[in-house]
NUMARBA-106588 format. One line per field, with one value per residue: residue number from 1; y, z, x of N, C-alpha, C in turn. Coordinates in nm, 3 decimals. Each point is the difference from the previous one (the first is absolute). Example, Ala and Ser with C-alpha at 12.3 -4.5 7.8 and 13.67 -1.06 7.14 Angstrom:
BEGIN
banu [1 2]
nnorth [-0.569 0.105]
nup [0.780 -0.072]
neast [1.319 -0.035]
canorth [0.119 0.119]
caup [0.000 0.006]
caeast [-0.089 0.082]
cnorth [0.120 0.109]
cup [0.000 0.073]
ceast [0.090 -0.077]
***
This chain:
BEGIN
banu [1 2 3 4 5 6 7 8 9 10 11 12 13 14 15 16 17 18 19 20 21 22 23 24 25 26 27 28 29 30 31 32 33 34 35 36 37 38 39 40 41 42 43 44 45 46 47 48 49 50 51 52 53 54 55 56 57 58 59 60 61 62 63 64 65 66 67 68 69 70 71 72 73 74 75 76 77 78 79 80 81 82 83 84 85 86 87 88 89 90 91 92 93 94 95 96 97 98 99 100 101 102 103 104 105 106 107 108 109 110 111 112 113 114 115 116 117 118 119 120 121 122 123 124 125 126 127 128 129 130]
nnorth [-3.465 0.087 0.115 -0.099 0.017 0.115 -0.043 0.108 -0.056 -0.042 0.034 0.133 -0.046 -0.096 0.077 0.023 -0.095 0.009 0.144 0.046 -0.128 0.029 0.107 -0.012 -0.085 0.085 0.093 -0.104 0.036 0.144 -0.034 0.087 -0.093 -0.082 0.091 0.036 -0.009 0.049 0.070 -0.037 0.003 -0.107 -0.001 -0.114 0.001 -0.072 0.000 -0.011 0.099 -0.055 0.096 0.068 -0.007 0.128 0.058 0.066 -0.062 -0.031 -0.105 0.055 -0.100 0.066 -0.095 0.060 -0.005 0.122 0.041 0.039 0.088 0.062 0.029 -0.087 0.043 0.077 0.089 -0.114 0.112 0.006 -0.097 -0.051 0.003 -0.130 0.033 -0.054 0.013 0.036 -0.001 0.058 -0.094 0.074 -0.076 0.109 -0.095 0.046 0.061 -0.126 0.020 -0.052 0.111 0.021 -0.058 -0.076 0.011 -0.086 0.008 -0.134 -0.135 0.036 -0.084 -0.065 0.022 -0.034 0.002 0.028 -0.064 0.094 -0.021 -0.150 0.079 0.110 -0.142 -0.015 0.103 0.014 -0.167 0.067 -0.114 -0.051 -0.085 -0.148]
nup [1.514 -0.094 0.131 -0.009 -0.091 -0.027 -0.003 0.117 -0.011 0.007 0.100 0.006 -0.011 0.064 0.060 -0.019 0.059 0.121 0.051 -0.086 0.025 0.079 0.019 -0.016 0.041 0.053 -0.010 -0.032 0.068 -0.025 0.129 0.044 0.052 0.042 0.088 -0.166 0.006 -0.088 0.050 -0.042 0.091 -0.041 0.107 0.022 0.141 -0.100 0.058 0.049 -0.053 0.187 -0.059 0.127 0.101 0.082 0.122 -0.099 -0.111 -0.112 -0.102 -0.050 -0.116 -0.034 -0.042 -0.099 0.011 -0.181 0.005 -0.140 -0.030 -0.140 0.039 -0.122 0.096 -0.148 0.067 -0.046 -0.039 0.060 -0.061 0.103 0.087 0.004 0.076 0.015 0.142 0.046 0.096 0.011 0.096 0.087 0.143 0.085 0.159 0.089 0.088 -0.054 -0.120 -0.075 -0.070 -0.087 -0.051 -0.113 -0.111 -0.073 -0.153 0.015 -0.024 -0.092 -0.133 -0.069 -0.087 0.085 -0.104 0.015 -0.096 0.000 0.023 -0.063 -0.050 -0.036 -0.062 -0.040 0.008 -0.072 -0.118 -0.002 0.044 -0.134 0.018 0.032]
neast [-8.143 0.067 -0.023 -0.088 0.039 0.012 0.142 0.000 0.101 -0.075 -0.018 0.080 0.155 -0.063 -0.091 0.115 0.102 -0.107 0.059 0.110 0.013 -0.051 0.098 0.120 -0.007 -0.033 0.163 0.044 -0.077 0.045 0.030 -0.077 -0.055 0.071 0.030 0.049 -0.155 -0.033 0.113 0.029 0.041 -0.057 0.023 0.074 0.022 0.142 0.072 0.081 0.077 0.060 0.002 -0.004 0.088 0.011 0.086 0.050 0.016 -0.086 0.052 -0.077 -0.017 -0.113 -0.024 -0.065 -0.131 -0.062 -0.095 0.014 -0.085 -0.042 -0.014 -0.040 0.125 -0.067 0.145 0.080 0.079 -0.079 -0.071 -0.107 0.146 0.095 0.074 0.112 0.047 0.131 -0.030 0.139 -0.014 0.024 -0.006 0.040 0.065 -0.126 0.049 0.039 0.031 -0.121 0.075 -0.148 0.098 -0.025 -0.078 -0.030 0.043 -0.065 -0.017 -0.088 0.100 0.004 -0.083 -0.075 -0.007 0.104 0.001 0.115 -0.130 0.065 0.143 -0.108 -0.072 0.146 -0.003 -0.133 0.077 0.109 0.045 -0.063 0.080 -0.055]
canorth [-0.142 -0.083 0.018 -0.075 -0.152 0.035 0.104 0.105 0.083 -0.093 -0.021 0.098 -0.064 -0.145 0.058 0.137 -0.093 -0.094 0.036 0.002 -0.106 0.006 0.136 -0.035 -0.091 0.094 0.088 -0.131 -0.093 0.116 0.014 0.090 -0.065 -0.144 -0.024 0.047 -0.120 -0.073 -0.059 -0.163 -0.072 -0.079 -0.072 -0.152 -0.083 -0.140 -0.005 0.062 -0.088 0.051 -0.048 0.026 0.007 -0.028 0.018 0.161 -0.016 -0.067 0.056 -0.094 -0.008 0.003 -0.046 0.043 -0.020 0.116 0.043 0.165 0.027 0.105 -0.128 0.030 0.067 -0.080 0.006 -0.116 0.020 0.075 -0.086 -0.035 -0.119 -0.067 -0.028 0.016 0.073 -0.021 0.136 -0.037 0.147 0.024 0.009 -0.049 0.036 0.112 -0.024 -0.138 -0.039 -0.008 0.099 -0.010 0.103 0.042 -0.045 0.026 -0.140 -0.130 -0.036 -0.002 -0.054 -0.024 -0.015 -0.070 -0.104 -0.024 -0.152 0.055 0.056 -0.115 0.012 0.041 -0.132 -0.020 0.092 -0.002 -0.121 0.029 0.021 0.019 -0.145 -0.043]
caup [0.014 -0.032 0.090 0.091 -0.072 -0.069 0.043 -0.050 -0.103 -0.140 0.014 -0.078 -0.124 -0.067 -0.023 -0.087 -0.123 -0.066 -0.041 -0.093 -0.041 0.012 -0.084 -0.127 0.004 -0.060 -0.190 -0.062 -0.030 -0.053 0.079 0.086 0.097 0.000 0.084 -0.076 -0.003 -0.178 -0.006 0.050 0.032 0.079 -0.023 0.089 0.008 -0.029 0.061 0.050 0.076 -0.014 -0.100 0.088 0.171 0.125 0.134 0.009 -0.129 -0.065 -0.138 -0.017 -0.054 -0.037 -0.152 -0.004 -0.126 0.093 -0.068 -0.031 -0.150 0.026 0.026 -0.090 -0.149 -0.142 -0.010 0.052 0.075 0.071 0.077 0.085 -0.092 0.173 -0.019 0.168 -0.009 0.186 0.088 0.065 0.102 0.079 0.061 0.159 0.086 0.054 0.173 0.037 -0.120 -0.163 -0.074 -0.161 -0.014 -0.108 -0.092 -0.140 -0.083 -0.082 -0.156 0.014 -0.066 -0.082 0.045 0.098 -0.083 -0.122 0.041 0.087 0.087 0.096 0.145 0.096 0.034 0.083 0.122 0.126 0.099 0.104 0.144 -0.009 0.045 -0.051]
caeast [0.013 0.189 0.030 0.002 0.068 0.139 0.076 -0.022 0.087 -0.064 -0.210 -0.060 0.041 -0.095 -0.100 0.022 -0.026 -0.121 -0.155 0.040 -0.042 -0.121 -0.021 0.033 -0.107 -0.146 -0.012 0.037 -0.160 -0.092 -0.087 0.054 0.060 0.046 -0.180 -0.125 -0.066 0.032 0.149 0.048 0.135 0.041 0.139 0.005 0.148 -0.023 0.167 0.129 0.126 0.073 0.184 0.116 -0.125 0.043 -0.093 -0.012 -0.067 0.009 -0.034 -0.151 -0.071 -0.094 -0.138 -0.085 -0.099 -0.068 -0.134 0.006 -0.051 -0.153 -0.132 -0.048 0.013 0.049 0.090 0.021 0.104 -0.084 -0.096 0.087 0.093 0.102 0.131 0.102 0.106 0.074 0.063 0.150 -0.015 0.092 -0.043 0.058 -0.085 0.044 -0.128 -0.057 -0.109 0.107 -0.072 0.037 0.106 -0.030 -0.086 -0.063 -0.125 0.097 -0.036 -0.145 -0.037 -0.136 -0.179 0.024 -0.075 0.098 0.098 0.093 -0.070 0.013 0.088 -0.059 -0.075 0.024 0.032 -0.150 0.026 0.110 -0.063 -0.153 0.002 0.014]
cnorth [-0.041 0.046 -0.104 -0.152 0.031 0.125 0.142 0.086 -0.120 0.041 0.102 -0.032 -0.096 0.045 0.099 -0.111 -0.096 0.123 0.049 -0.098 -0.003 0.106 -0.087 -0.141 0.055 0.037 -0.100 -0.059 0.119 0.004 0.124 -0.119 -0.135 -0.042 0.019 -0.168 -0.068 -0.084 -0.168 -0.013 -0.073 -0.086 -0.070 -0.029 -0.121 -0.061 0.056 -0.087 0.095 -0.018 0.036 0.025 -0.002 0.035 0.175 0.027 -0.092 0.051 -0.088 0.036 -0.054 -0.021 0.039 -0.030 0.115 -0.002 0.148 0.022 0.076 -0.174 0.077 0.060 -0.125 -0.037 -0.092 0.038 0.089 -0.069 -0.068 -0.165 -0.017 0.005 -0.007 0.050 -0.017 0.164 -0.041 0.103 -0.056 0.059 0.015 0.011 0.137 0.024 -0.078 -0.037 0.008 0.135 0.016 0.138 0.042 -0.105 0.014 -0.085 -0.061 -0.010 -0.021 -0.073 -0.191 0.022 -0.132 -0.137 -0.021 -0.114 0.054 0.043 -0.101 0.066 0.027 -0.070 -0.075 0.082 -0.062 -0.111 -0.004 -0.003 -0.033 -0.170 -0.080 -0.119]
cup [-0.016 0.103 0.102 -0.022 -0.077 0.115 -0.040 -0.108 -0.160 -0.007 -0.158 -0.138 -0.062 0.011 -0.152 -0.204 -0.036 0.001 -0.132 -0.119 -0.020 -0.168 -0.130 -0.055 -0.017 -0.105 -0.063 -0.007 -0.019 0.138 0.138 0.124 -0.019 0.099 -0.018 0.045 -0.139 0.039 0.126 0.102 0.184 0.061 0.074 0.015 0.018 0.049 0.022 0.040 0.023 -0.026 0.058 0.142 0.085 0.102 -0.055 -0.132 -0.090 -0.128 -0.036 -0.141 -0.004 -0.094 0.037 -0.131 0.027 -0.158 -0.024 -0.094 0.045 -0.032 -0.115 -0.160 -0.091 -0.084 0.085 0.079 0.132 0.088 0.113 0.014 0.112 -0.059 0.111 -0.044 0.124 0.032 0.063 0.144 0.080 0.159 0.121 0.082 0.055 0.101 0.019 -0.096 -0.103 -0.090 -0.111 -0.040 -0.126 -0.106 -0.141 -0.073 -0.046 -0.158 -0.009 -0.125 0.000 0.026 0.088 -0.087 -0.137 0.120 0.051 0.137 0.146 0.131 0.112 0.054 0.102 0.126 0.108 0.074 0.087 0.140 0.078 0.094 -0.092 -0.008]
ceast [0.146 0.057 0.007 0.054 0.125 0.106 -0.038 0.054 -0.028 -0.151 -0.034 0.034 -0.060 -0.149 0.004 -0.022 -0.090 -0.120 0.076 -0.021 -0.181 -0.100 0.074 -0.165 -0.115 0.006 0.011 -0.152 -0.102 -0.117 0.033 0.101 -0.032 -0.163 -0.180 -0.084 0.079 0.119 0.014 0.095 0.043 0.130 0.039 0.147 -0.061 0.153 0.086 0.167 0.068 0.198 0.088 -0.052 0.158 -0.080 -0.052 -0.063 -0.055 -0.100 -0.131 -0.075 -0.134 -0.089 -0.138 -0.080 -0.064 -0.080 -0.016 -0.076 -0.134 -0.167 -0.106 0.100 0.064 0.125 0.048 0.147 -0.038 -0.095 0.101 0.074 -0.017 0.134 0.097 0.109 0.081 0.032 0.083 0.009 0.138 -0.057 0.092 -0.036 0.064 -0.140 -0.054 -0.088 0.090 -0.040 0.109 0.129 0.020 -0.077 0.042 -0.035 0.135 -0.010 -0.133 -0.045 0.058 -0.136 -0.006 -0.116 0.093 0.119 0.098 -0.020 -0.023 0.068 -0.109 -0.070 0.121 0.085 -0.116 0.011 0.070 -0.070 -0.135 -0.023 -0.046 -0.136]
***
């Protein structure tokens, strides 16, 4: 799939750090895989900007709300949360499309229910009319 949306010379590199990501996230929740039924994780783009744009590149952030945790368990650091976070990508064109040139993670705190947590209330208005 990153073959077809990412430069070839990125596809293997950004596949490599979310199924890495993926594995660290399993040992971190004592589960063989993130895809076990038990394990949680849902996830929602909720905006974007973009912070730089010509005709050959541009830089794009991403907000996201995502849902993680084992369903049932008693360990409250474990059960499942919400929390967000931005992915900073970097995109150019190239054969007549736009492809992802490189990825990774932004700032993923405050808890998105702690009062610092407004900026992100207002990032979503941005634009939203009126």
């Amino acid at each position: 799939m990153y073959e077809s949306i990412a430069l070839p010379e990125s596809a293997n590199r950004i596949a490599g750090m979310i199924i890495q990501n993926d594995k660290d996230s399993a040992k971190a929740y004592g589960v063989p895989s993130i895809q076990t039924p038990d394990f949680s994780l849902i996830g929602r783009g909720t905006g974007y900007a973009v912070r730089s744009y010509d005709d050959n590149e541009a830089n794009v952030t991403i907000w996201g709300i995502v849902a993680f945790g084992i369903y049932g368990n008693p360990n409250p650091s474990l059960a499942p949360r919400q929390g967000w976070g931005t992915d900073l990508c970097k995109v150019v064109w190239e054969g007549g499309d736009w492809k992802l040139k490189d990825a990774g993670d932004g700032p993923a705190e405050p808890d998105i229910t702690e009062r610092p947590a407004e900026g992100f209330k207002e990032f979503l208005l941005v634009g939203a009319g009126t």
